[in-house]
Steps between C-alpha positions, in 0.01 A plus 500: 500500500385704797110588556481897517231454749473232797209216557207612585394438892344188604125538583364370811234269434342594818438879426235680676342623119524203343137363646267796560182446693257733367275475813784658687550749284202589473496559864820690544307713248218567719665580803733721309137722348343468880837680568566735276134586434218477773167410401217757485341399843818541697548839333196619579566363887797689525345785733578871231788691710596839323827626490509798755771735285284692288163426688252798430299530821151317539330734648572775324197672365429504092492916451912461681576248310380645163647890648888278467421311185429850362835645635699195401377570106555865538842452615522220231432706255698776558800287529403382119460808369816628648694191327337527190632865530866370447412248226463520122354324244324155569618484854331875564183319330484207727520669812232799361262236460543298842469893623169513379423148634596607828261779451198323409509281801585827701140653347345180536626503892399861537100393367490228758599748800312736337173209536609471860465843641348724251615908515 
């Protein structure tokens, strides 16, 4: 009679898994968490670089800075209102209502430079 399937393979006695030392797994654990994931106090030694692409100039004043926020929702806005314009149903909904969003943060932007430099 001939086995369908052949012996299985010999096991060497000396295999690396057969006798695991906690102690040094334990430590390959460490290292591997000091790694991967740096404690609080080298985090907060890491000096804070910021990425220069979309850097908004530091010494920019608040009124400019609030004047562009202001155009930025306008233009926002208008861009919304133009979509929704093209939509129906739900969709037309959705965008209506991030419209108005847009809006309130555009009034809400307008009070502050309004605070700034009153008419």
């Amino acid at each position: 009679m001939i086995k369908p399937t052949p012996n299985p393979p010999d096991t060497d006695p000396t295999s690396p898994y057969d006798a695991l030392d906690s102690k040094k797994l334990n430590d390959a654990a460490e290292r591997a968490l000091d790694f991967h994931f740096p404690s609080a106090a080298d985090i907060n030694a890491t000096p804070r670089t910021p990425g220069t692409m979309f850097i908004v100039n530091p010494d920019l004043d608040t009124e400019t800075l609030l004047a562009h926020a202001c155009e930025s929702l306008a233009s926002a806005n208008v861009m919304t209102m133009d979509l929704a314009d093209h939509m129906e149903g739900p969709s037309r909904n959705t965008l209506l209502g991030i419209a108005q969003v847009i809006m309130l943060g555009e009034l809400a932007v307008n009070r502050a430079l309004d605070r700034l430099d009153p008419p």
